[in-house]
N, C-alpha and C positions, 0 to 999 in steps of 0.2 A: 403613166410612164414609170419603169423600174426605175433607181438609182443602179450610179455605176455601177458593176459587178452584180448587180442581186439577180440571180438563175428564176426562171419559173418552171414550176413542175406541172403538166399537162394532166389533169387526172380522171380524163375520159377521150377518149381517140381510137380507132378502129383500124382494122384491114378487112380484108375480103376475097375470095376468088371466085366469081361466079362458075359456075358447072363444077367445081371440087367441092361446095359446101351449099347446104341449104339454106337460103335466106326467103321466107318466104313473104314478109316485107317490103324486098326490095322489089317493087314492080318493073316491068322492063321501060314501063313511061316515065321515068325519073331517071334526070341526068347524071345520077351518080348509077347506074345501072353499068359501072363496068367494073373490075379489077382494082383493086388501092394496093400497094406494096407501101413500104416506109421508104423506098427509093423513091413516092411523089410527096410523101409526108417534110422527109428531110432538107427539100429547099426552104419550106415555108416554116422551119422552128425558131426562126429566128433568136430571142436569148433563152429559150425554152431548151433545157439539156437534160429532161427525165419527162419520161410519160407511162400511163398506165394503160396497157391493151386492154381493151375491154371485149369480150364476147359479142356476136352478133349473129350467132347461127345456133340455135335450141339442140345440138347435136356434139358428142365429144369427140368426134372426129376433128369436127373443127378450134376444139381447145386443146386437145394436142399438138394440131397444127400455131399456135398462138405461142405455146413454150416454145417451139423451136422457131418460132420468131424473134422469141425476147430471147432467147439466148444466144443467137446471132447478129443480135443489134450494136453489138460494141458498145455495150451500157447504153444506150437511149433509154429503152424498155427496163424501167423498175420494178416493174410490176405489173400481171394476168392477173384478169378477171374471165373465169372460166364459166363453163356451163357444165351441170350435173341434174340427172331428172330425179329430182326431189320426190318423184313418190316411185321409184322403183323398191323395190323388197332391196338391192344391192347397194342403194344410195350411201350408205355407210361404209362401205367398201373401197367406192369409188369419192369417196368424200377424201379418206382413209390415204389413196392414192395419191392423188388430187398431191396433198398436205405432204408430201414425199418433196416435190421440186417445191423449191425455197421461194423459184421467182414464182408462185401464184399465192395470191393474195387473199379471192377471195372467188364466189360463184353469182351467177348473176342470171333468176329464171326470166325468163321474160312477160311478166307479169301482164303488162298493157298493151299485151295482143291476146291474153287469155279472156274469156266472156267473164267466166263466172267471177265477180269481183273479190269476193271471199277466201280463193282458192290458196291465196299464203297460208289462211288460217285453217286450212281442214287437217283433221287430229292424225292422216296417215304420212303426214307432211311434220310432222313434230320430231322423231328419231332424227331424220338428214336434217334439221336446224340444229337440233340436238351436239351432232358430228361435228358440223361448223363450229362453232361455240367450243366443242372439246379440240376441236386442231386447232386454232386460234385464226381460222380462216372467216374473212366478213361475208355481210349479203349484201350489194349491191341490191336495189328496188326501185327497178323501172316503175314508179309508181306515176298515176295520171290522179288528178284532183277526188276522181269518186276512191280515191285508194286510202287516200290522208284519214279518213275518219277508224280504218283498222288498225292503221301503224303502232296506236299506243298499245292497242291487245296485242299487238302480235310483241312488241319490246315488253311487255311485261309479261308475257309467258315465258321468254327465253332473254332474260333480262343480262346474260351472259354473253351473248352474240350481240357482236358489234354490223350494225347499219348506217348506210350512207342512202339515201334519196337521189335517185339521178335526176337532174334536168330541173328539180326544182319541184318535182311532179310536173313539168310540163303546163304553167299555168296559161289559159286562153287568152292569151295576148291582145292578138290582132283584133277576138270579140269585146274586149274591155271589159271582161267578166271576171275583175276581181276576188268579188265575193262570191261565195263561200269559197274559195282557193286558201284565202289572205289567213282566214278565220282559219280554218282546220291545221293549215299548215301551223301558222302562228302555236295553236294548242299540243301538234305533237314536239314543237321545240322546246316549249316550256314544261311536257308532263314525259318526256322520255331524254335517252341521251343520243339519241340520234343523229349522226351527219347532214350533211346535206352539197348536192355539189352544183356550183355555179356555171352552169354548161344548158343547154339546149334552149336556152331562150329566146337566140333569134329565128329559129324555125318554129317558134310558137306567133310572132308577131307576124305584121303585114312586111310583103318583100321589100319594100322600100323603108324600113324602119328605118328609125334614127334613136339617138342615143334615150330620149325623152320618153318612148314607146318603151325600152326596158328599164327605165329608171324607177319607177315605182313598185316594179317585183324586185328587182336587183338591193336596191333599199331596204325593204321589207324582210326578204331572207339574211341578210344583214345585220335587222333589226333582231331577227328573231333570233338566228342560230351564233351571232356574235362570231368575228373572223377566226375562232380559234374552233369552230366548226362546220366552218365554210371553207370550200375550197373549188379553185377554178377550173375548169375542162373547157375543152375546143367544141367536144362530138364531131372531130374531122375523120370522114367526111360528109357526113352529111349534110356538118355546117355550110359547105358550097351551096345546099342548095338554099342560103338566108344569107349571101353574100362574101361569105368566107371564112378560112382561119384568122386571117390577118385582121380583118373590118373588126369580126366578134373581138378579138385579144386587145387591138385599142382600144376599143369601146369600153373594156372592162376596166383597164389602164386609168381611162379615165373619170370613171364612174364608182371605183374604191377608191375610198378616202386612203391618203398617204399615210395614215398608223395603219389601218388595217392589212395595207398591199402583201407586204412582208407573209402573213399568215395565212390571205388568202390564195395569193399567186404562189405557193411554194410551200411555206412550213407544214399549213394543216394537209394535206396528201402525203407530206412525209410521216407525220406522226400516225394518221389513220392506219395507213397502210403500208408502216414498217418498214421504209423505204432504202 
């Protein structure tokens, strides 16, 4: 539970249009397979008054579309995370662009739908990190458990670029397959200065979770990355399909300890990403 007056800031939440934008993710068997505007977002913010759009379509048609969302939001939208293809010869151009509108923050490839596990790290992908790093734009890193063991090469080659970890890396929840998740993660908090964001964990567990099913990664990334670089996200909407924005936001409420709350529902997404 916040104290009176203390805001949270949302710092992973989505929109969408299906047929305007490629999602190739989103299958049509899944109940989120329609339309999200912040017209369905806005009942459910309850004391949430900042959020970060995040990318969810590997095309910049649809991160254009994303600016001219946040900057119709009447301040909701602090902050885009966009999409840029990191291995075009142009990527620095468009990195270049990108770094022009103030509200985008940072790019975000979609890493854990690509095969090759490697692929942050290959050498024609260094220039567009590079850019990032010179505009003072972050990377987001949809990263999944087998990602965690690159992250320290990839932060010590471009030790200047700032990253945040979405989802946790998504650890296997519902399999109770901690380890090696706990292990790898645990290592890149302590040998890099990496973020990390407190969001997708209930679509990692079983549908009927309870607070005790996320308590032992929620702890963990806590333990590791300390509240002052941790920070909360909804992942609405996807979060509907592990029960909601509202279930996940209490859950979290009450499952960070009350010194921490302050930094992780609010400050660190301000300070990360320049809010």
């Amino acid at each position: 539970m916040t104290t009176a007056g203390q805001k949270i800031v949302d710092a992973h939440q989505h929109v969408w249009r299906i047929g305007c934008h490629d999602y190739p993710w989103l299958g049509r068997e899944l109940a989120i397979h329609r339309d999200y505007e912040l017209a369905d977002l806005r009942p459910l913010l309850g004391d949430i008054d900042a959020t970060v759009l995040v990318q969810a379509s590997p095309t910049s048609a649809e991160t254009r579309w994303l600016i001219d969302v946040a900057l119709s939001s009447e301040g909701l939208v602090r902050g885009v995370v966009g999409w840029v293809d990191l291995a075009a010869r142009d990527a620095g151009e468009a990195i270049a662009e990108l770094a022009t509108h103030t509200i985008v923050k940072g790019v975000r490839p979609m890493i854990g739908f690509i095969e090759e596990t490697g692929w942050i790290l290959r050498p024609e992908l260094a220039p567009a990190l590079e850019a990032l790093a010179h505009h003072g734009l972050r990377l987001d890193v949809a990263a999944r458990p087998r990602h965690l063991p690159l992250l320290r090469e990839l932060a010590q080659r471009h030790p200047s670029l700032a990253l945040v970890i979405d989802h946790g890396a998504k650890p296997t929840i519902a399999a109770g397959a901690f380890e090696p998740w706990a292990r790898d993660i645990a290592r890149v908090a302590r040998e890099t200065r990496c973020f990390c964001k407190l969001s997708g964990l209930t679509t990692e567990a079983r549908p009927d979770w309870r607070d005790d099913d996320l308590k032992p990664c929620l702890e963990h990334l806590l333990d590791c990355f300390g509240p002052d670089r941790l920070m909360w996200g909804s992942d609405w909407p996807v979060v509907d399909l592990a029960g909601g924005m509202t279930r996940w936001r209490e859950a979290a409420l009450r499952l960070v300890p009350a010194q921490a709350r302050a930094a992780v529902m609010h400050d660190t997404a301000v300070a990360f990403y320049d809010l």
